[in-house]
C-alpha positions as CSV (number, residue, x, y, z in Angstrom):
1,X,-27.9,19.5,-11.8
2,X,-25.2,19.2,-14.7
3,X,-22.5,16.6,-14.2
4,X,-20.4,20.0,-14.3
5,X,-20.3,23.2,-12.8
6,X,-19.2,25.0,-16.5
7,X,-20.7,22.6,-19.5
8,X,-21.6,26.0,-22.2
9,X,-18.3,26.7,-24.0
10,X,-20.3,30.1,-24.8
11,X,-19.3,31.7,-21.5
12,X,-16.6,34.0,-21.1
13,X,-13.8,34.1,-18.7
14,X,-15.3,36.7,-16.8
15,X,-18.2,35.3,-16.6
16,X,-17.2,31.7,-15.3
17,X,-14.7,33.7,-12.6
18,X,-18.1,35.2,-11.5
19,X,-19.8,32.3,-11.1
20,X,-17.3,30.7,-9.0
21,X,-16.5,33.4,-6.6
22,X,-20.5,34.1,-5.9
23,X,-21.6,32.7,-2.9
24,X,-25.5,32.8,-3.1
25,X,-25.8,30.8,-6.1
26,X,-25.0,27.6,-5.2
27,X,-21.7,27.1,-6.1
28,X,-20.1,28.9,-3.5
29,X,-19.0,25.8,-1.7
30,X,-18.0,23.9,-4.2
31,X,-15.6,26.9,-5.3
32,X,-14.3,26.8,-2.5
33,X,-13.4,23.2,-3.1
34,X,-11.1,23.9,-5.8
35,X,-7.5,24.9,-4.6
36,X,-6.4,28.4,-5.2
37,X,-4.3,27.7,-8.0
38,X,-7.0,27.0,-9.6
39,X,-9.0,29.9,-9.3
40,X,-6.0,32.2,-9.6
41,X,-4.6,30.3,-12.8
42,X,-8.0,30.9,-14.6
43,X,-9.1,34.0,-13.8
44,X,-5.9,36.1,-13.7
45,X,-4.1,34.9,-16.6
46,X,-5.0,37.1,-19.1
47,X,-4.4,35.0,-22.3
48,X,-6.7,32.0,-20.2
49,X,-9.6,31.6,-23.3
50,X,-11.1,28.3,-21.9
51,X,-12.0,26.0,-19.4
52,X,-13.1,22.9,-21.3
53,X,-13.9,21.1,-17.8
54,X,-14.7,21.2,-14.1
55,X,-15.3,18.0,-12.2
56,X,-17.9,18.3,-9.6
57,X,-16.7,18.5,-5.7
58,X,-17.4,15.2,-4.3
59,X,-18.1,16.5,-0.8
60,X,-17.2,13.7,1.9
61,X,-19.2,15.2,5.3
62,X,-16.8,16.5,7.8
63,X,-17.8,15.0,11.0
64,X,-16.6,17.1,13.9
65,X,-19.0,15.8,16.6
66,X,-20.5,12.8,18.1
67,X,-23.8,13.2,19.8
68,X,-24.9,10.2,21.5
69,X,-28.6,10.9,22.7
70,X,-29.5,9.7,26.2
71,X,-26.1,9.9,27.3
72,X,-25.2,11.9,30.6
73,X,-22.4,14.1,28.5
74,X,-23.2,17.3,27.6
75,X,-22.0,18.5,23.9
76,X,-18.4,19.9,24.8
77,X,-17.5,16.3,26.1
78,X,-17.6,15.4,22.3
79,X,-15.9,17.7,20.7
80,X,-12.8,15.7,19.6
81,X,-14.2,12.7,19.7
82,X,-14.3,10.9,16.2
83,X,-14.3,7.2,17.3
84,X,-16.5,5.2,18.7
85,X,-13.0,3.9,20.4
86,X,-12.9,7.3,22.0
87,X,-16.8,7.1,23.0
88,X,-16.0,3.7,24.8
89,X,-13.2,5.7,26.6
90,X,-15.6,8.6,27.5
91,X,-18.5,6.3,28.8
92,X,-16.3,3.4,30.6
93,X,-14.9,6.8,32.5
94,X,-18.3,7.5,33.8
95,X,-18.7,4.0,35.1
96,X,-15.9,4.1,36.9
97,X,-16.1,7.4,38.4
98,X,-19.6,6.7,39.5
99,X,-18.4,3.5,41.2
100,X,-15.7,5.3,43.0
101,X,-18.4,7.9,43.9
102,X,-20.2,4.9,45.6
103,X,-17.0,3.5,47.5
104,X,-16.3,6.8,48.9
105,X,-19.8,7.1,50.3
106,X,-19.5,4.0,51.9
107,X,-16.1,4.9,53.6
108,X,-17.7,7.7,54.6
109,X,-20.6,5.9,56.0
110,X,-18.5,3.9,58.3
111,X,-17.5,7.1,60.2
112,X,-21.3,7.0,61.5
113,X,-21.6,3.6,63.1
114,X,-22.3,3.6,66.9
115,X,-20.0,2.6,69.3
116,X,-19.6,-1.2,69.3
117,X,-21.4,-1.6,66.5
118,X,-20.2,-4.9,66.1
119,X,-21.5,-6.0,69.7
120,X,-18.4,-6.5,70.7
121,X,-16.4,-2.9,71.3
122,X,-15.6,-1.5,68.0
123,X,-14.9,1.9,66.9
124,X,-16.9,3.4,64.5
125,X,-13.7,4.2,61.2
126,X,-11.7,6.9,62.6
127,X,-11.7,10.3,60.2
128,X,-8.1,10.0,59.5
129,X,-8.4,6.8,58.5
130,X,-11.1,7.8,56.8
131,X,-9.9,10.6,54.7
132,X,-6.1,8.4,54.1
133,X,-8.6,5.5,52.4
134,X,-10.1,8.0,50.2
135,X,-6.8,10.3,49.0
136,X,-5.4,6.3,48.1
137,X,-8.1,5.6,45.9
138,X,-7.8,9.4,43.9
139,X,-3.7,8.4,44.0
140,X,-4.7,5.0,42.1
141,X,-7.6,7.2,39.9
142,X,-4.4,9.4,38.9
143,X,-1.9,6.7,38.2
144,X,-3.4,5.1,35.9
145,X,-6.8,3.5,34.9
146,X,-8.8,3.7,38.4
147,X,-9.3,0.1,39.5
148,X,-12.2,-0.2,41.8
149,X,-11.9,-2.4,45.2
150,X,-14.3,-5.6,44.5
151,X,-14.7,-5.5,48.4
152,X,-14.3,-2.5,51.3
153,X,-15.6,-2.9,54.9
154,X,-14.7,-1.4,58.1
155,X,-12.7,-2.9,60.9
156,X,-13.4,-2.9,64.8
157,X,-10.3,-0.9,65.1
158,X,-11.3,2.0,63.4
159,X,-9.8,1.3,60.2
160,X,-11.0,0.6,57.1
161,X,-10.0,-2.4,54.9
162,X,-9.8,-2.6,50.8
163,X,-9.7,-5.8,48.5
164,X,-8.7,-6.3,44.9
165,X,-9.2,-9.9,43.8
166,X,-9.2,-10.5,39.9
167,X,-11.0,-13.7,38.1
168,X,-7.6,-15.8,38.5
169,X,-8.6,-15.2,42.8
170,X,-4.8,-13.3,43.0
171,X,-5.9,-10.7,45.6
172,X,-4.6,-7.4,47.5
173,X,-6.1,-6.6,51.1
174,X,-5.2,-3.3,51.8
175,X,-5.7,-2.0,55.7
176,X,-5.7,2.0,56.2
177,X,-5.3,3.2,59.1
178,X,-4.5,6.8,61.0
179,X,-0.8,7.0,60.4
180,X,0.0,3.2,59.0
181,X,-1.2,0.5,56.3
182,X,-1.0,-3.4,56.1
183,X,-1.3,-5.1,53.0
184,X,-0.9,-8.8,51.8
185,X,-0.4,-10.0,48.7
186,X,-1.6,-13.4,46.9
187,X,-0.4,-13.9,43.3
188,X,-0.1,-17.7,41.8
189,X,3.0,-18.8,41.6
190,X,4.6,-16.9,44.4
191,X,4.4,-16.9,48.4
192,X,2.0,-14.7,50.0
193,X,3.1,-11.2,51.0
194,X,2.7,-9.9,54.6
195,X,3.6,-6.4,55.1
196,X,2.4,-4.4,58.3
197,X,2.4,-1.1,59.3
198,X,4.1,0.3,56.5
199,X,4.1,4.0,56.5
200,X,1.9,6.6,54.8
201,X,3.8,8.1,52.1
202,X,4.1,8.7,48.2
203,X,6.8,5.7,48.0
204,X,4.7,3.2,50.1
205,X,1.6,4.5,48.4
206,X,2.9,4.2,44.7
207,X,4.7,0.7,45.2
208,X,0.9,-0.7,46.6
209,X,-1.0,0.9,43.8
210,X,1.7,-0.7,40.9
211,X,1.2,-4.0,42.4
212,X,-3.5,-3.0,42.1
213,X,-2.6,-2.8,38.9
214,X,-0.3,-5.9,38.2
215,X,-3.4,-7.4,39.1
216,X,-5.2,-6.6,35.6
C-alpha cells in the first residue's frame, strides 16, 4: 500500500472526494480518521484544484475490553475496565466475597450444634445472634473495603465471637449477642479497651467497624 492514500496528481477533485467517502474500498476507515473540516474544505470548496498530500491514519487500537480467560467474570464485568489496576480491584473483590461467603456459613453452622456440645452445657449460637453476626459483617462489607475476621468461633452462651488481629498482633474481639455486643480493644501504645454490653445499633455498630479498620 502507498505511503499515501492520494499519491496521482492526475485525479480530480471529484474523484478523490469519491474515494474517501466510499466505504467498501478500503479507505473508509481511514476517512473517517480525518476531521470533517477536512473533508468538507476539499470537497465543497469549489475553486479546491489540489490535494498535494494525505498522511496515512496511524490507527492506535481502541481497547474497550479486558478479557481475562479462566477467570470467574463473565464479559459485562469488563466493560470499563482498562487497567490492570482495575482487574486487581475486580479479582481481590472476588476473594473477599468468597471468604465472607465462608464466614457466614460457619456462623451459620454454629446454629446446628447439639445441646452441650462443649460437654459442659452450652447452647448451640442462638438465631438472633446469628443473624446480628452476619448483618455486622455486610455493615463492615458496605463501609468500606470488607475486612475479614482472621478468627470466628461460637461461645457456650449462645453467642458468637469475632477477631481481627493484624501482623503488628493489635487485635479486636468482637462478641454478638441477641440484643448486646462486647468488644476489647488491643492497639500498641495504648491501654486495652473493655467495653460490654454495648447496644445494637447504627452508632455502636459504625464506631466498632471504624476502629476494624484502623487496624489496616
Amino acid at each position: 500500500m502507498s505511503e499515501y492514500i492520494i499519491d496521482d496528481m492526475s485525479y480530480t477533485r471529484e474523484d478523490i472526494c469519491e474515494l474517501l467517502e466510499t466505504k467498501n474500498n478500503g479507505y473508509g476507515a481511514l476517512a473517517g480518521a480525518y476531521s470533517s473540516a477536512i473533508v468538507f474544505g476539499f470537497c465543497n470548496v469549489a475553486n479546491a484544484s489540489v490535494v498535494k498530500e494525505i498522511s496515512k491514519v496511524d490507527i492506535k487500537p481502541n481497547i474497550e475490553n479486558v478479557i481475562v480467560e479462566q477467570s470467574a467474570f463473565s464479559l459485562e464485568d469488563y466493560e470499563n475496565v482498562f487497567l490492570i489496576d482495575d482487574y486487581n480491584h475486580l479479582l481481590k473483590n472476588e476473594v473477599l466475597n468468597k471468604k465472607k461467603k465462608e464466614i457466614i456459613e460457619s456462623i451459620l453452622s454454629f446454629k446446628s450444634l447439639q445441646e452441650s456440645w462443649d460437654g459442659y452445657g452450652a447452647f448451640p449460637l442462638q438465631v438472633k445472634s446469628a443473624v446480628n453476626a452476619i448483618d455486622f459483617l455486610e455493615v463492615l462489607d458496605l463501609s468500606s473495603e470488607f475486612y475479614p475476621p482472621t478468627d470466628i468461633f461460637p461461645n457456650p452462651s449462645g453467642t458468637a465471637s469475632l477477631i481481627w488481629e493484624n501482623d503488628d498482633e493489635e487485635r479486636i474481639s468482637l462478641e454478638i449477642g441477641n440484643n448486646a455486643m462486647s468488644y476489647y480493644t488491643k492497639f500498641n501504645g495504648s491501654d486495652v479497651g473493655f467495653f460490654d454490653n454495648v447496644e445494637i445499633n447504627e452508632f455502636n455498630i459504625g464506631n466498632i467497624t471504624r476502629k476494624i479498620q484502623a487496624l489496616y
